[in-house]
N, C-alpha and C positions, 0 to 999 in steps of 0.2 A: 083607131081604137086598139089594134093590136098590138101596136107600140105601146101605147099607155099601161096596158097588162103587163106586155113583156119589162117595162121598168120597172111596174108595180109589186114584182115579184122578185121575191129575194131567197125563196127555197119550197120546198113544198108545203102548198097551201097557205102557201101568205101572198093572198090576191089582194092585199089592200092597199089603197095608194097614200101616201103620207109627205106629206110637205117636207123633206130631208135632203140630206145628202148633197146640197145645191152649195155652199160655204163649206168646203171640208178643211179640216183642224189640221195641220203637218207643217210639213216644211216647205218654205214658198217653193223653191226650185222642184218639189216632186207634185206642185200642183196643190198644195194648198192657200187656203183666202185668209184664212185664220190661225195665227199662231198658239205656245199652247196657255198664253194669257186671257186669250179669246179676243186680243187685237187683230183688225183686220189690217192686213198688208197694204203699205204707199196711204195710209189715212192715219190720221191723230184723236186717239182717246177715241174710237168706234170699236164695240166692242158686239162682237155675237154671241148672243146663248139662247139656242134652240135646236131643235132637231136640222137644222141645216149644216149642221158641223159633224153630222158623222159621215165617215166617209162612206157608209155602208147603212142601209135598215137593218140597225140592230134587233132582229127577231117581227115576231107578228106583232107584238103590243110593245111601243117602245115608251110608255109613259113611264117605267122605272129608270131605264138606261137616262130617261130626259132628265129625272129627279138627280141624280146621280151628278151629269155633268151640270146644272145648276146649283148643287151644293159648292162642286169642285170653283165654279166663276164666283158662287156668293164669297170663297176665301179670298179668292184671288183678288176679287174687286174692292172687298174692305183693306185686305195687305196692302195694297196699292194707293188707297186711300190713308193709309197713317202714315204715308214716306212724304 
């Protein structure tokens, strides 16, 4: 259980646990799953958008930063879609 706080926790008073961080967005070679199309690396047309692609818990409440990168993949995915 003490593990699970200590992951849980990203600064003071943010004890909350959130599904993230497990798929992070970068460059394969520094350890990311997800490029910044939101393709995941060695697969075809898999694409992640959700809180698993920060590399960090963005703050206590990450439902804006989520909003935010789900606009960024909604460009992405239609751009992608008219080529």
């Amino acid at each position: 259980m003490s593990e699970i706080k200590k992951q849980s926790t990203s600064g003071p008073g943010q004890e909350r646990l959130y599904a993230s961080c497990s798929n992070k967005i970068g460059k394969k070679n520094d350890g990311g799953v997800v490029d910044g199309n939101f393709l995941v690396y060695g697969t075809n047309n898999l694409r992640v958008v959700d809180a698993s692609v920060f590399p960090n818990i963005p703050g206590y409440y990450p439902m804006i930063p989520l909003l935010m990168i789900s606009e960024k993949a909604s460009d992405v995915i239609l751009a992608a879609a008219a080529h």
